[in-house]
C-alpha positions in Angstrom: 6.3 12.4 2.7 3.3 14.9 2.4 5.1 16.8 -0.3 4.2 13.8 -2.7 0.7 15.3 -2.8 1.5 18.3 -4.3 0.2 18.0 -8.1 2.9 20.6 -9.0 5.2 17.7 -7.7 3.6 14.5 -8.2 2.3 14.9 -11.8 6.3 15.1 -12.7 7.3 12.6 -10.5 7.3 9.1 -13.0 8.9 10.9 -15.2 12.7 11.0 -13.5 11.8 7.4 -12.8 11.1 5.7 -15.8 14.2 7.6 -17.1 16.1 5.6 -14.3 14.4 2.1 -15.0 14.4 2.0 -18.6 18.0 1.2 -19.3 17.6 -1.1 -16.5 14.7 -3.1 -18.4 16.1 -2.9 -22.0 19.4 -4.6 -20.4 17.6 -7.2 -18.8 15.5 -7.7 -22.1 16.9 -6.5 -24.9 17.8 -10.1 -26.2 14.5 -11.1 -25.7 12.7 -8.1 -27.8 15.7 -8.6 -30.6 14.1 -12.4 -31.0 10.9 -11.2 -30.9 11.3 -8.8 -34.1 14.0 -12.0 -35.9 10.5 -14.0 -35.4 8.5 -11.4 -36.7 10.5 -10.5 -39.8 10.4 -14.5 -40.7 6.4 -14.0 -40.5 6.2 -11.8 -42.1 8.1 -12.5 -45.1 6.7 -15.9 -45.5 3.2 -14.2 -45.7 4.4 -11.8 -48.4 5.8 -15.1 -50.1 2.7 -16.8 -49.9 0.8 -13.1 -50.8 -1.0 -14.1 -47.6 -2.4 -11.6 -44.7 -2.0 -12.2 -41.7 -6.1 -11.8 -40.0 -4.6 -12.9 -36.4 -3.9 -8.6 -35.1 -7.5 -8.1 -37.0 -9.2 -10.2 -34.9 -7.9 -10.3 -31.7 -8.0 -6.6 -31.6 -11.4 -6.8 -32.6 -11.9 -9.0 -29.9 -10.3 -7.1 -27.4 -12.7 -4.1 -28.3 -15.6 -5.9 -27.7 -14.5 -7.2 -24.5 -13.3 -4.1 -22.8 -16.6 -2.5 -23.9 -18.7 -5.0 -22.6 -16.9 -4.8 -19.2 -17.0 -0.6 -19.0 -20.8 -0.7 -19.9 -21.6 -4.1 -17.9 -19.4 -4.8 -15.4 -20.3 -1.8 -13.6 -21.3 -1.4 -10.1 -24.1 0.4 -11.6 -25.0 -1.8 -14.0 -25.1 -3.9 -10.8 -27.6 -1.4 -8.8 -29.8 -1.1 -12.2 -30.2 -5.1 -13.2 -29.0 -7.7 -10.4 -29.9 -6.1 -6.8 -33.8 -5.7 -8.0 -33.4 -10.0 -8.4 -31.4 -10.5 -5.2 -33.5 -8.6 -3.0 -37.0 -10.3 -4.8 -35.2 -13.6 -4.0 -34.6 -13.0 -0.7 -37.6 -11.7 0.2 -38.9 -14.9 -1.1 -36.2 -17.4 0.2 -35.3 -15.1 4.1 -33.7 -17.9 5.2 -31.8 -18.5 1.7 -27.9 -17.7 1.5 -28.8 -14.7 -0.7 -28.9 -11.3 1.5 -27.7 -8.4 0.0 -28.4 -6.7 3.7 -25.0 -7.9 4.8 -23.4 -9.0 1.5 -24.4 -6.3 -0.6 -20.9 -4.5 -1.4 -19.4 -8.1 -1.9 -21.9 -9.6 -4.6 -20.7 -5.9 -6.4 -17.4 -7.0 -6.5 -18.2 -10.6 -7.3 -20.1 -9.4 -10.3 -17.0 -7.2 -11.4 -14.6 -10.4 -11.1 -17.2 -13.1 -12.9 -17.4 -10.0 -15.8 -13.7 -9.7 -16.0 -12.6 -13.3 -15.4 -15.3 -14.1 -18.0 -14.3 -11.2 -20.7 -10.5 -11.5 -20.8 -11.2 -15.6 -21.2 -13.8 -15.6 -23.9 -11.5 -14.7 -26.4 -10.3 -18.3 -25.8 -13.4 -19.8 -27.0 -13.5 -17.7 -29.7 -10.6 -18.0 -31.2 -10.3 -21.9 -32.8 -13.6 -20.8 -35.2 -11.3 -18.8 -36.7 -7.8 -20.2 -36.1 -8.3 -23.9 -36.1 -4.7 -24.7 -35.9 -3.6 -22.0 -33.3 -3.9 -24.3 -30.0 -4.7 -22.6 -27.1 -1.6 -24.2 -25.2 0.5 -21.8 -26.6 -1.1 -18.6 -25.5 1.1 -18.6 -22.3 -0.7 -21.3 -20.7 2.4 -24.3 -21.7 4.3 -25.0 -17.7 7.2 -26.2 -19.1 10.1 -24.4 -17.7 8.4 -22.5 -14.9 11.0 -23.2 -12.1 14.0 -22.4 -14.6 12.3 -18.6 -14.7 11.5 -18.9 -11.1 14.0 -16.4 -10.0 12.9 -14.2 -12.3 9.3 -13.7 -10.4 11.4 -13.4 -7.3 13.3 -10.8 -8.5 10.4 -8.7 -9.5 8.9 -9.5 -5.9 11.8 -8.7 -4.2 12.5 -5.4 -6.1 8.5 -4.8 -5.1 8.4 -4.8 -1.7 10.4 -1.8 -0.5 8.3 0.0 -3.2 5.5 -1.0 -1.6 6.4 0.0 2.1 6.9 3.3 0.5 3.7 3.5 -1.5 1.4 2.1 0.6 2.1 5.5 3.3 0.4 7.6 0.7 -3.5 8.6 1.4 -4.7 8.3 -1.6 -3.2 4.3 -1.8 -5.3 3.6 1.7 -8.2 4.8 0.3 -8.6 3.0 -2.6 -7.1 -0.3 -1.5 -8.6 -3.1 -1.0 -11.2 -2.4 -3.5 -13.9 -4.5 -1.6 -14.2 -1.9 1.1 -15.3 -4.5 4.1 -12.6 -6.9 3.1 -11.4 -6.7 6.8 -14.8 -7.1 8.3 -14.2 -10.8 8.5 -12.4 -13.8 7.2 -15.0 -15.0 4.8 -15.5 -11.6 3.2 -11.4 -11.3 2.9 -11.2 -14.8 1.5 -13.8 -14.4 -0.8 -13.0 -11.3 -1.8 -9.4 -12.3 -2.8 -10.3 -15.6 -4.5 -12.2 -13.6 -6.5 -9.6 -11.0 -6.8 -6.3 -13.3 -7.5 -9.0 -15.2 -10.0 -9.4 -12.1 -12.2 -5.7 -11.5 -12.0 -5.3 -15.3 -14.0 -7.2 -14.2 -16.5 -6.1 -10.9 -17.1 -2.8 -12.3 -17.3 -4.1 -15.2 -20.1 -5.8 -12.1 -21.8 -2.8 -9.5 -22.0 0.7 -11.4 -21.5 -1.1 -15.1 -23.2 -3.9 -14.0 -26.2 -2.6 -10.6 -27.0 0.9 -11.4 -27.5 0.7 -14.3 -29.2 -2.0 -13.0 -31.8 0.2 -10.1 -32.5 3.7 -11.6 -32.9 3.8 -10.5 -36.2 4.2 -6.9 -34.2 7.6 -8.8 -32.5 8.7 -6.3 -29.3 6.0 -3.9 -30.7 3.4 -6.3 -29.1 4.3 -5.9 -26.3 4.3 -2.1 -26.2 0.7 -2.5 -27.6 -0.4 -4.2 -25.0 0.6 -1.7 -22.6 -1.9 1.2 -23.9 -5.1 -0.2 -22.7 -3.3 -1.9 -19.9 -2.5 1.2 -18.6 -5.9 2.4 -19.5 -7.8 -0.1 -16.8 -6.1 1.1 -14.0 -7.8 4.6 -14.6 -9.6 5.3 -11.5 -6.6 4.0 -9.4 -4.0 6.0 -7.8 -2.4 8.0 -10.2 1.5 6.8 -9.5 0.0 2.8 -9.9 -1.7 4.1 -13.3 1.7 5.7 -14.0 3.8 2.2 -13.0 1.2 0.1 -15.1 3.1 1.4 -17.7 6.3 -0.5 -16.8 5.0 -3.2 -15.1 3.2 -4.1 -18.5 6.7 -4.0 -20.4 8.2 -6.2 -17.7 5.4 -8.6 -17.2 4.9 -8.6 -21.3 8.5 -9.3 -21.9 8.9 -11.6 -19.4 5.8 -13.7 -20.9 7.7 -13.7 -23.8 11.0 -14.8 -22.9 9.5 -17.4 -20.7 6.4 -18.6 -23.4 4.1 -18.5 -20.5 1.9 -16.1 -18.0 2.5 -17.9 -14.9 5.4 -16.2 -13.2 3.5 -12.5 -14.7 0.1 -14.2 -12.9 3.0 -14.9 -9.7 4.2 -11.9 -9.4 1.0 -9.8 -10.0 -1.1 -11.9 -7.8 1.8 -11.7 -4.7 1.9 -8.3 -5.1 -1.6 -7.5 -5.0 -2.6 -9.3 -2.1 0.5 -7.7 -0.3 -1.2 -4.4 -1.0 -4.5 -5.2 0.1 -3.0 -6.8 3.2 -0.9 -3.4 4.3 -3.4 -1.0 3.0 -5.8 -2.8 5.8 -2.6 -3.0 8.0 -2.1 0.2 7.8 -5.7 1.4 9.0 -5.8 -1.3 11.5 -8.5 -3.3 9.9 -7.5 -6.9 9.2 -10.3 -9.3 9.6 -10.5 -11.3 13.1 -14.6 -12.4 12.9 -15.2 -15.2 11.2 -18.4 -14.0 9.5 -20.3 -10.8 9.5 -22.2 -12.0 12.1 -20.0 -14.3 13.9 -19.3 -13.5 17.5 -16.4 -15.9 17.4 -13.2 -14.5 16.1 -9.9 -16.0 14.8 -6.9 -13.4 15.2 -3.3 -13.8 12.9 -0.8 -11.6 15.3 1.7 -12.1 11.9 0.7 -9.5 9.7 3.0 -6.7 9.5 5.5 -9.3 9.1 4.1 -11.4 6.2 5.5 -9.0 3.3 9.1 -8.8 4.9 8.6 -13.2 4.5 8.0 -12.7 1.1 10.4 -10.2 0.8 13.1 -13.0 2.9 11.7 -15.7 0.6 12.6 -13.8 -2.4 15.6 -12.7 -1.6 16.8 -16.8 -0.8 15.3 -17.9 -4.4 17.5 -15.1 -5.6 20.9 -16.3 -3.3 20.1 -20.0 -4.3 20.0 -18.9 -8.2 23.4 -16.9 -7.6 24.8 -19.7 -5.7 24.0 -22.5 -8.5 25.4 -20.0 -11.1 28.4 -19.5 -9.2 28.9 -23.4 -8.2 28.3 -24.5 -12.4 30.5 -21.7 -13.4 33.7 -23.6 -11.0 32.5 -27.1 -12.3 32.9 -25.9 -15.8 36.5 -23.7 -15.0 37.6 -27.1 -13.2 36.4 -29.6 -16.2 38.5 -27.0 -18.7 41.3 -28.9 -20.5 44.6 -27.2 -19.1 46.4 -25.1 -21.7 
């Protein structure tokens, strides 16, 4: 598939396909975004009743400013190189036998600074919020569980939709390159555990931040929230391949409207986190580097001969969450034909 590098081809190429998967997503949704604007209007009316404003869209995206300014100008690897490797290495000189050595860990306490700035960003708004809001509770800024296995299907429908895309995808160079971000993920299991602890944890909270405080600050907007949202969503995953800044587009409207219909981030958080460990796991698949020492250092190693056929389990396990949901549909749709009164 080399002509997908072409820019005179690939620049065009989301184009055709969000054509194709919008009607798809408004049918699956549309219901959803109509309540959405019903609540809205309601709001909104019974501010202009009380001659009220509502200060909930000031702030939070006031908030959301600061935050994604603060990450660009301090979450930096840079930032990292400029500030926190002068300490590390002053501390390990002084403590050699310490845990600190950015000899061997130096790319990883990067990445660990970028997940401790984002996981710590997208949740401050959080502790912001009740000196302003006192009455907002944070429960209901997708964080409430109740539910979650009714909307279960849903996340495996995304995952399962997912997969084959990423079997595709994940043949393209520039996707290899860039994935995993931690580029000595596969140099052993610590620094692959680590790495994605750290990873899946600043996927929670960008999920809390976007799909959980956003939305509910702007419901006001109604569906326009979510559409919001998705402008600087898209906007952080500049730098990335150019067809997963192009999809970021529609995976926000899915994962924002499905946080919506559900009240909650946790099947978003689900399916986002699945989805990017799968692509860390085939984007080291693919250049034969999965991890098999246990440490940098270790000269003991621990291989898992299961890789290339962990996403096609997922894949399998999706697919049966999806078969049991038809199934039970199918089986309450008979019991209510058969407990019909006869004509």
């Amino acid at each position: 598939m080399q002509w997908l590098q072409n820019p005179a081809i690939k620049w065009v190429i989301p184009l055709p396909l969000l054509a194709m998967i919008a009607p798809l997503v408004w049918l699956f949704f549309r219901d959803t975004w109509r309540q959405l604007d019903a609540e809205a209007l309601v709001l909104r009316r019974d501010l202009a009743a009380r001659a009220e404003t509502d200060y909930r869209p000031l702030v939070a995206l006031t908030l959301v400013a600061l935050v994604l300014t603060m990450q660009e100008y301090y979450g930096r690897p840079d930032f990292y190189d400029r500030v926190l490797r002068p300490l590390l290495v002053r501390r390990a000189h002084a403590h050699p036998d310490g845990l600190v050595n950015p000899v061997v860990y130096d790319e990883l306490y990067v990445r660990i600074w970028w997940g401790v700035t984002r996981i710590g960003g997208y949740l401050a708004p959080l502790a912001v919020w009740p000196l302003f809001f006192r009455r907002d509770r944070l429960a209901d800024f997708g964080l409430r569980t109740g539910g979650f296995l009714a909307h279960a299907w849903i996340y495996a429908l995304c995952v399962a939709v997912m997969v084959p895309v990423l079997q595709i995808v994940s043949r393209q160079p520039d996707f290899a390159d860039y994935y995993p971000m931690y580029k000595l993920a596969g140099r052993s299991w610590v620094d692959f555990a680590v790495w994605e602890l750290v990873y899946i944890g600043q996927f929670f909270a960008l999920e809390i931040f976007f799909r959980g405080f956003w939305l509910r600050a702007m419901r006001a907007f109604g569906a326009g929230a979510i559409w919001s949202m998705v402008v600087p969503y898209c906007m952080i995953h500049y730098g990335k391949p150019y067809l997963e800044a192009c999809a970021a587009v529609v995976a926000g409207v899915v994962l924002g409207s499905l946080a919506m219909r559900t009240r909650s981030i946790y099947a978003g958080f689900l399916v986002h986190g699945t989805v990017a460990i799968l692509m860390d796991v085939l984007a080291l698949y693919r250049r034969h580097a999965l991890p098999t020492a246990l440490t940098p250092r270790s000269a003991r190693h621990l291989t898992f001969p299961y890789w290339g056929s962990l996403i096609w389990i997922a894949w399998a396990l999706a697919l049966g969450v999806l078969a049991w949901k038809a199934w039970r549909k199918t089986a309450r749709g008979r019991h209510l034909a058969a407990a019909a009164p006869g004509p």
